[in-house]
Backbone as JSON Lines, residues from 0, in Angstrom:
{"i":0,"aa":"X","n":[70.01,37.27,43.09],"ca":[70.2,38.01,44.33],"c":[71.11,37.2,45.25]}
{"i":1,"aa":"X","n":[72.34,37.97,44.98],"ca":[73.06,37.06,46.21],"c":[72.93,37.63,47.74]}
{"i":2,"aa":"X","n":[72.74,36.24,48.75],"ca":[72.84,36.48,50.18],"c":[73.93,35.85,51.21]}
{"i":3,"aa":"X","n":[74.33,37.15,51.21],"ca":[75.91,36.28,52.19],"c":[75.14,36.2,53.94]}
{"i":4,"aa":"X","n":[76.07,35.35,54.33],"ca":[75.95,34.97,55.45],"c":[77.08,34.82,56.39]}
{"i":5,"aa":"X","n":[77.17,34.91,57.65],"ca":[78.63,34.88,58.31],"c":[77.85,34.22,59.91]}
{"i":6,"aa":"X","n":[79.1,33.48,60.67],"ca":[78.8,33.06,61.48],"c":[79.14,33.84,62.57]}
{"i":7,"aa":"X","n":[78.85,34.03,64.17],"ca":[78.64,35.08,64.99],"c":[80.36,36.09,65.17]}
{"i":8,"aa":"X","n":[81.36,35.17,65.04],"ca":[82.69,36.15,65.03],"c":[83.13,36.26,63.51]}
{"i":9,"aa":"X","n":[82.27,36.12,62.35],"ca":[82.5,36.41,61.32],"c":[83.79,35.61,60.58]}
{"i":10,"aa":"X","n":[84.81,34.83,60.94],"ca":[85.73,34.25,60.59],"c":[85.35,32.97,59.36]}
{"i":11,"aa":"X","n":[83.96,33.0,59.62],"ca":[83.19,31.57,58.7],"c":[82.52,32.57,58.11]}
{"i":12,"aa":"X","n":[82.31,32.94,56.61],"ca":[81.06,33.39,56.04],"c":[80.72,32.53,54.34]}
{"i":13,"aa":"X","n":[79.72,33.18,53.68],"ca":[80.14,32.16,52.99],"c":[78.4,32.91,52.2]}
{"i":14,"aa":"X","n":[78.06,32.19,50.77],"ca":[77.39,32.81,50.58],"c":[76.13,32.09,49.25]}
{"i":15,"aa":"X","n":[75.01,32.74,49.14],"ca":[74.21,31.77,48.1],"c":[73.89,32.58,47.02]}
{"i":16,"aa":"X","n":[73.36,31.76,45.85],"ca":[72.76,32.43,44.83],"c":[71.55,33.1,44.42]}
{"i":17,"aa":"X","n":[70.47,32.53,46.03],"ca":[69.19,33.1,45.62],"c":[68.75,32.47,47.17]}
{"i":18,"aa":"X","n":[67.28,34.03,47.21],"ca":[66.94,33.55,48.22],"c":[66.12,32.31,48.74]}
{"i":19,"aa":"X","n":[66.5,31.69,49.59],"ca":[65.38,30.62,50.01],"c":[63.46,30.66,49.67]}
{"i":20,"aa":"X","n":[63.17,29.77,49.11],"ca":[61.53,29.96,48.87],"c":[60.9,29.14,50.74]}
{"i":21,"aa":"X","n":[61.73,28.43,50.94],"ca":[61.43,27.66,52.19],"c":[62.25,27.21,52.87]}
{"i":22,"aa":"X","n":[62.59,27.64,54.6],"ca":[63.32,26.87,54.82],"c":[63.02,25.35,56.1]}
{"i":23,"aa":"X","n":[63.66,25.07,56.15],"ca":[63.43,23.83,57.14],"c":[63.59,23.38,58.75]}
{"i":24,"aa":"X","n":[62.96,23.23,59.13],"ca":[63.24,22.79,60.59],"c":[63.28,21.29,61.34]}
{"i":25,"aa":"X","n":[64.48,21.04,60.82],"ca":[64.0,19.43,61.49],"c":[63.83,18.7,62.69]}
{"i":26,"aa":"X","n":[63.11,18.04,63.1],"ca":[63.16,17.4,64.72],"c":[63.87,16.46,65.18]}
{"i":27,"aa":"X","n":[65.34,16.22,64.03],"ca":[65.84,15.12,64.94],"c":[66.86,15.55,65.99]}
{"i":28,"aa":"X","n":[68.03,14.85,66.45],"ca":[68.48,15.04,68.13],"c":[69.18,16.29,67.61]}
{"i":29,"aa":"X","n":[70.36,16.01,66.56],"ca":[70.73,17.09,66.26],"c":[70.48,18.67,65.53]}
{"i":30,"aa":"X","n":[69.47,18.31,64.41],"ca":[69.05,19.75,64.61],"c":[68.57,20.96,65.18]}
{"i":31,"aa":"X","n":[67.51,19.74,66.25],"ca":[66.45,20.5,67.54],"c":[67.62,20.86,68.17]}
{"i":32,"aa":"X","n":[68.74,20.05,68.84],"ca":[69.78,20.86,69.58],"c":[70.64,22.2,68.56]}
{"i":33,"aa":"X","n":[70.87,22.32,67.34],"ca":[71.9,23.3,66.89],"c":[70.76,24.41,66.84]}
{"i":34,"aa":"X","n":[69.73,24.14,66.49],"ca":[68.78,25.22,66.74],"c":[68.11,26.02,65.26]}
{"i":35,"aa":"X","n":[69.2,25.05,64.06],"ca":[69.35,25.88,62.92],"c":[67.85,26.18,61.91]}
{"i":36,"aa":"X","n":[67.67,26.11,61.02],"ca":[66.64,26.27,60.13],"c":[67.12,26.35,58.7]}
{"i":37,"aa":"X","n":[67.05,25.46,57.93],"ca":[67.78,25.03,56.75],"c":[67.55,25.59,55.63]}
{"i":38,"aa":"X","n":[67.89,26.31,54.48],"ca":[67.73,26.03,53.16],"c":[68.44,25.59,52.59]}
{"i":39,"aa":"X","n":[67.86,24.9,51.23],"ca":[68.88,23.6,50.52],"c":[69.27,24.59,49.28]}
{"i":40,"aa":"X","n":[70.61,23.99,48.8],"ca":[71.27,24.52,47.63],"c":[71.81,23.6,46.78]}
{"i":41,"aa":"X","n":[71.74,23.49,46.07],"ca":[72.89,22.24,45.05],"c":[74.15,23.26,44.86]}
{"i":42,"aa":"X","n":[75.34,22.38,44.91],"ca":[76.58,22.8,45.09],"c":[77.12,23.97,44.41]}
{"i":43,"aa":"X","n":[76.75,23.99,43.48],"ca":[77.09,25.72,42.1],"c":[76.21,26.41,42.95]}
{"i":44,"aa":"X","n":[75.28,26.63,44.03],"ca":[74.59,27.82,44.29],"c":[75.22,28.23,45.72]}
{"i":45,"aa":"X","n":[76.41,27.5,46.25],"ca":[76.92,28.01,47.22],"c":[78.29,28.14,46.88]}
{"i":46,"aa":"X","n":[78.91,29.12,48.35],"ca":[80.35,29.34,47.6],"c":[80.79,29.77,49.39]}
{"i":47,"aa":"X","n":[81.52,29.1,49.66],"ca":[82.07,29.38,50.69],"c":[83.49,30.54,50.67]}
{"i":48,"aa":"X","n":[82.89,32.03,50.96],"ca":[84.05,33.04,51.05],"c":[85.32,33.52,52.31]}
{"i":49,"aa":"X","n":[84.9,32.28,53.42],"ca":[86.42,32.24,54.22],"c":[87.56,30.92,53.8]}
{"i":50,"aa":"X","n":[88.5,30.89,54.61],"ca":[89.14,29.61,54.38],"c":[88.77,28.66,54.52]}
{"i":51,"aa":"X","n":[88.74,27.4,54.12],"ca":[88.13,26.42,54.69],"c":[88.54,25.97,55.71]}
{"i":52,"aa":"X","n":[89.97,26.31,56.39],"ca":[90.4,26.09,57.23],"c":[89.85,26.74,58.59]}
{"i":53,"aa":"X","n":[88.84,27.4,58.26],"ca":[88.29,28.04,59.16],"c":[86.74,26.89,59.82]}
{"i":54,"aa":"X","n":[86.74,26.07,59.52],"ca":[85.63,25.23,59.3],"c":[85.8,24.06,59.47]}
{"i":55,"aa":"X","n":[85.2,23.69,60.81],"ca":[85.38,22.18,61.23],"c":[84.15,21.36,61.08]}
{"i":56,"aa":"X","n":[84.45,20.01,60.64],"ca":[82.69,19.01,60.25],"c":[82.71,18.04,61.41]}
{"i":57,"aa":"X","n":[81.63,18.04,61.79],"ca":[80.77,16.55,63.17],"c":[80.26,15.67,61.67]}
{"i":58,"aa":"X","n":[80.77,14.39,62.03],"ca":[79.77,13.48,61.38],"c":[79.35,12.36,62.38]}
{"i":59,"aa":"X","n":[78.23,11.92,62.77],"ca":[77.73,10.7,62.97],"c":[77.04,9.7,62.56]}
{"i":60,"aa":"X","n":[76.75,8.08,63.1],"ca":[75.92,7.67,63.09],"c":[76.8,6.9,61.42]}
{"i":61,"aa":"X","n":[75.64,7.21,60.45],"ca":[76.1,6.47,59.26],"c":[77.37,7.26,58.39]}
{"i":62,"aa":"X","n":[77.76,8.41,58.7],"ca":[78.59,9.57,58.3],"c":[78.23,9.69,57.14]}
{"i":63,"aa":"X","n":[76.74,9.95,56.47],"ca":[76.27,10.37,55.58],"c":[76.64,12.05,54.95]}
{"i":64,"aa":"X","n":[76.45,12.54,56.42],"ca":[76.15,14.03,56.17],"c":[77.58,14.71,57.21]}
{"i":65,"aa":"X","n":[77.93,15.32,56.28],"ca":[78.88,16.36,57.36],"c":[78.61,17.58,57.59]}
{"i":66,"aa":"X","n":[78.49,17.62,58.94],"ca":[77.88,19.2,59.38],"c":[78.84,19.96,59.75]}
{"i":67,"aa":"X","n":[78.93,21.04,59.08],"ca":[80.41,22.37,59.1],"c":[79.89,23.07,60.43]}
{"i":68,"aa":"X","n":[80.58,23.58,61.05],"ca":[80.98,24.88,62.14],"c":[82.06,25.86,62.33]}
{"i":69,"aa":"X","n":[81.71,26.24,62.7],"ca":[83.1,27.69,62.86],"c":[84.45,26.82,63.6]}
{"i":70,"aa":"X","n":[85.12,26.96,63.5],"ca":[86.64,26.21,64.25],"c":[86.99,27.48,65.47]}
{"i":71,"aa":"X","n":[85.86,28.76,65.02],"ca":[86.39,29.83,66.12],"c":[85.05,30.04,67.5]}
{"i":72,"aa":"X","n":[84.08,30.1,66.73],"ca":[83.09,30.72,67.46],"c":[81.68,29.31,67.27]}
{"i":73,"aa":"X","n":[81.93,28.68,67.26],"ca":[81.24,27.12,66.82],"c":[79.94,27.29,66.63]}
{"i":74,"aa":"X","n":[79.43,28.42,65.77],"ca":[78.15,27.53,65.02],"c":[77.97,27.44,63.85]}
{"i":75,"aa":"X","n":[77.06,26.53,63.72],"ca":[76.23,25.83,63.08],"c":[75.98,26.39,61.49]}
{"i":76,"aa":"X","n":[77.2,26.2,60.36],"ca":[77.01,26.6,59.4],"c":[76.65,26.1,58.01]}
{"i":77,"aa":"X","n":[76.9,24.72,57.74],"ca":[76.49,24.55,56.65],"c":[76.42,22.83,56.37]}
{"i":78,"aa":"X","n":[75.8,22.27,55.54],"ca":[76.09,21.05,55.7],"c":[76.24,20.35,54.41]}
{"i":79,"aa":"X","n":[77.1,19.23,54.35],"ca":[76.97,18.57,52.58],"c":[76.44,17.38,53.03]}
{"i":80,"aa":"X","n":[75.59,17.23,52.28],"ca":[74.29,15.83,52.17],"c":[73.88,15.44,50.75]}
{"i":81,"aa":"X","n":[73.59,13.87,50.67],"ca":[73.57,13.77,50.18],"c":[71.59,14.57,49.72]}
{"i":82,"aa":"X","n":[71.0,14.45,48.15],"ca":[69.51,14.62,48.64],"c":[68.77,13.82,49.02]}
{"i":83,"aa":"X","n":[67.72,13.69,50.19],"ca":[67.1,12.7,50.75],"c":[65.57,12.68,50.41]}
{"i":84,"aa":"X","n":[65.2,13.81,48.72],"ca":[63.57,14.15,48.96],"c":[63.08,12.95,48.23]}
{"i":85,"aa":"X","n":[63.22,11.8,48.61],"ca":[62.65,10.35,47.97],"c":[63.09,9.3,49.27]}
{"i":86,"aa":"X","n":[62.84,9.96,50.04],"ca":[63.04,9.16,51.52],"c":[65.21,8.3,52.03]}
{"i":87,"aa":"X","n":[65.67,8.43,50.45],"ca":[66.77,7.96,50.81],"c":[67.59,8.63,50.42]}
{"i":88,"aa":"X","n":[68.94,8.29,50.53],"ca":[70.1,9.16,50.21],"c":[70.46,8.85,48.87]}
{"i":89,"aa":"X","n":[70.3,10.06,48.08],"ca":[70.81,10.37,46.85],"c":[71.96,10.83,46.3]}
{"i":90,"aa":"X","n":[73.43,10.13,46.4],"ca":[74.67,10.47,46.51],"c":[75.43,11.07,44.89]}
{"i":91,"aa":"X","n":[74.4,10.93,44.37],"ca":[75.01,11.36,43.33],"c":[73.86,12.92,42.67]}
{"i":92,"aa":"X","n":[73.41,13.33,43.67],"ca":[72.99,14.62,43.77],"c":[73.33,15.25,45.27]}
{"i":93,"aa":"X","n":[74.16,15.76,45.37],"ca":[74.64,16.43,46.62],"c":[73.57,17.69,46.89]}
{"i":94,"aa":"X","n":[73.33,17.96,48.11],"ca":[72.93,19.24,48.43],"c":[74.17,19.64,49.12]}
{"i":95,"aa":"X","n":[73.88,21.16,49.11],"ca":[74.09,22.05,50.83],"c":[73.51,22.82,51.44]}
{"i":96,"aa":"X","n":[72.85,22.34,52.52],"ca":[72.11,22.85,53.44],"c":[72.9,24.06,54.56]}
{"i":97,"aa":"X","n":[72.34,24.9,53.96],"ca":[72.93,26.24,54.98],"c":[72.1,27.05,56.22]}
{"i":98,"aa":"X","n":[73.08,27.06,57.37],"ca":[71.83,27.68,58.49],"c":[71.66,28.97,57.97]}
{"i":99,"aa":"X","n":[70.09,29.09,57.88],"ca":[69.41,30.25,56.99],"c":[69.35,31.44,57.88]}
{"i":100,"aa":"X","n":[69.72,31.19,59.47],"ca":[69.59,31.87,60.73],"c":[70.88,32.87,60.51]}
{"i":101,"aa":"X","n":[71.87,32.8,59.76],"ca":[73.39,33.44,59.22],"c":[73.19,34.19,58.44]}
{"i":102,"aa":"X","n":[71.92,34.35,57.78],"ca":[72.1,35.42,56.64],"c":[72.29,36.3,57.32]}
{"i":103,"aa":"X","n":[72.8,37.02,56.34],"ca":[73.37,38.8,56.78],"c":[72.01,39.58,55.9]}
{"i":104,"aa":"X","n":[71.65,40.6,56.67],"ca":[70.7,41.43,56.47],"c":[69.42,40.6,55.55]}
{"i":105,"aa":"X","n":[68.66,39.67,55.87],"ca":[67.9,39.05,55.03],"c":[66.56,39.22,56.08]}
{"i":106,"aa":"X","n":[65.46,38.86,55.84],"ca":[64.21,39.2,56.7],"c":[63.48,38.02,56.59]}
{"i":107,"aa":"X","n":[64.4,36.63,57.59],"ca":[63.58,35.34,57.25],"c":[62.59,35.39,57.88]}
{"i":108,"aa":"X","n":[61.46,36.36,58.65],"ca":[59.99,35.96,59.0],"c":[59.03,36.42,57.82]}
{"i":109,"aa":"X","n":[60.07,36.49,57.09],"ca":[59.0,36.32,55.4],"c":[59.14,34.95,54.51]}
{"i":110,"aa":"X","n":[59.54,34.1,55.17],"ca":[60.05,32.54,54.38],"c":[59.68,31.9,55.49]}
{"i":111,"aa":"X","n":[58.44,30.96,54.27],"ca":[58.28,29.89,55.27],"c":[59.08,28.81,55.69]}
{"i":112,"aa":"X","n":[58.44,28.34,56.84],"ca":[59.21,27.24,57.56],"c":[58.87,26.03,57.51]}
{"i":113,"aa":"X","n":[59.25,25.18,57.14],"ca":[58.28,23.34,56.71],"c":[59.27,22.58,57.84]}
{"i":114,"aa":"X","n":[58.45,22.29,58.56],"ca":[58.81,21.14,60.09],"c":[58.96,19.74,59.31]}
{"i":115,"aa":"X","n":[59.81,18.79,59.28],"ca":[59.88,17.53,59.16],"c":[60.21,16.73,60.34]}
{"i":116,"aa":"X","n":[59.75,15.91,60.51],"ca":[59.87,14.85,61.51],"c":[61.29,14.02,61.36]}
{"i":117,"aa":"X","n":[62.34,14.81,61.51],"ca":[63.37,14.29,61.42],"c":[64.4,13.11,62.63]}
{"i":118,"aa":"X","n":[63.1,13.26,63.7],"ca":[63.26,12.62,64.77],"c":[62.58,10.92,65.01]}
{"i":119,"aa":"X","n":[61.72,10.95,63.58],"ca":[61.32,9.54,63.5],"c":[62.01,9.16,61.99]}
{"i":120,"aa":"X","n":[61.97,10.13,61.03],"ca":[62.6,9.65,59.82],"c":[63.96,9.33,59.77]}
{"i":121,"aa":"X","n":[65.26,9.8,60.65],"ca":[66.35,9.32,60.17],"c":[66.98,8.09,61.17]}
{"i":122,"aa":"X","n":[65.97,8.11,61.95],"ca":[66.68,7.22,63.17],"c":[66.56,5.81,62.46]}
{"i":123,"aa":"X","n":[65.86,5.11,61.85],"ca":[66.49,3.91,61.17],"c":[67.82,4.17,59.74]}
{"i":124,"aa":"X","n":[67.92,5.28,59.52],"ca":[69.49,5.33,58.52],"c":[70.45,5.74,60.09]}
{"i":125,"aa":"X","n":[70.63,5.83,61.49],"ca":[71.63,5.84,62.13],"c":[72.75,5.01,62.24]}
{"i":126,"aa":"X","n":[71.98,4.0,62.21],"ca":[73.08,2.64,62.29],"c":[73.27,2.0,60.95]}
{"i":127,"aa":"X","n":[72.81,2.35,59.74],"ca":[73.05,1.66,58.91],"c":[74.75,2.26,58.49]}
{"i":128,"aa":"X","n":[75.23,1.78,57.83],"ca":[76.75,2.13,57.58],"c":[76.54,2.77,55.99]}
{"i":129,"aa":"X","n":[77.34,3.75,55.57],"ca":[76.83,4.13,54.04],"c":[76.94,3.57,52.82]}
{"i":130,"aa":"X","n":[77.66,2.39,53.04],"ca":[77.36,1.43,51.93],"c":[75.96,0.77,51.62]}
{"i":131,"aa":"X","n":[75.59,0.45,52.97],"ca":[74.11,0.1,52.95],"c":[73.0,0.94,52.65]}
{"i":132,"aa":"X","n":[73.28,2.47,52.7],"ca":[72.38,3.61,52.7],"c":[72.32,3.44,51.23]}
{"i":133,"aa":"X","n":[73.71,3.3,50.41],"ca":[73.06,3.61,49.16],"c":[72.55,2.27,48.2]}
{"i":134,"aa":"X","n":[72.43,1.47,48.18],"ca":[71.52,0.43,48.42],"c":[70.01,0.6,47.87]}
């Protein structure tokens, strides 16, 4: 079941292979501010259907993770990370985390939501530099 998704002036859309079983909400500075709610994909299950030129990345801190946005209408669309479900960064398994809030016609108050404390867990990888992350 594919679910496309587009960002609010539609110029960013982009799309997955299946629906989310769960998605995520994390508490650190930046997610609580973008507002998003995550599901994860490994790279063959996403496919980005605008230009990429349509799509600008924020990275901070250790520049682990680059977070995509619209270059038109700026939100919050997708992110490449490395996987972190063993507390560290796993660079040679990429995710992409997509704001699940973009699906087009999907009914996410039927998918649960799993809160992580992303506001105490990543703040010691901020300052580390990513040579040291993968370590």
């Amino acid at each position: 079941m594919t679910i496309k998704a587009s960002c609010h002036c539609r110029a960013t859309t982009f799309e997955v292979s299946e629906a989310p079983l769960t998605v995520t909400q994390c508490t650190c500075s930046f997610c609580s501010k973008r507002g998003s709610l995550w599901a994860y994909y490994v790279p063959s299950q996403f496919k980005l259907t605008s230009p990429l030129k349509n799509v600008s990345f924020y990275q901070w801190g250790s520049k682990t993770v680059k977070h995509g946005f619209c270059a038109t209408c700026g939100c919050g669309t997708f992110t490449e990370t490395p996987d972190w479900s063993t507390g560290k960064p796993d660079f040679d398994n990429p995710k992409i985390s997509v704001n699940s809030r973009l699906f087009d016609d999907f009914d996410l108050d039927r998918v649960e939501v799993v809160v992580i404390d992303g506001k105490n867990l990543w703040y010691p990888t901020v300052s580390a530099s990513r040579s040291e992350l993968r370590k």
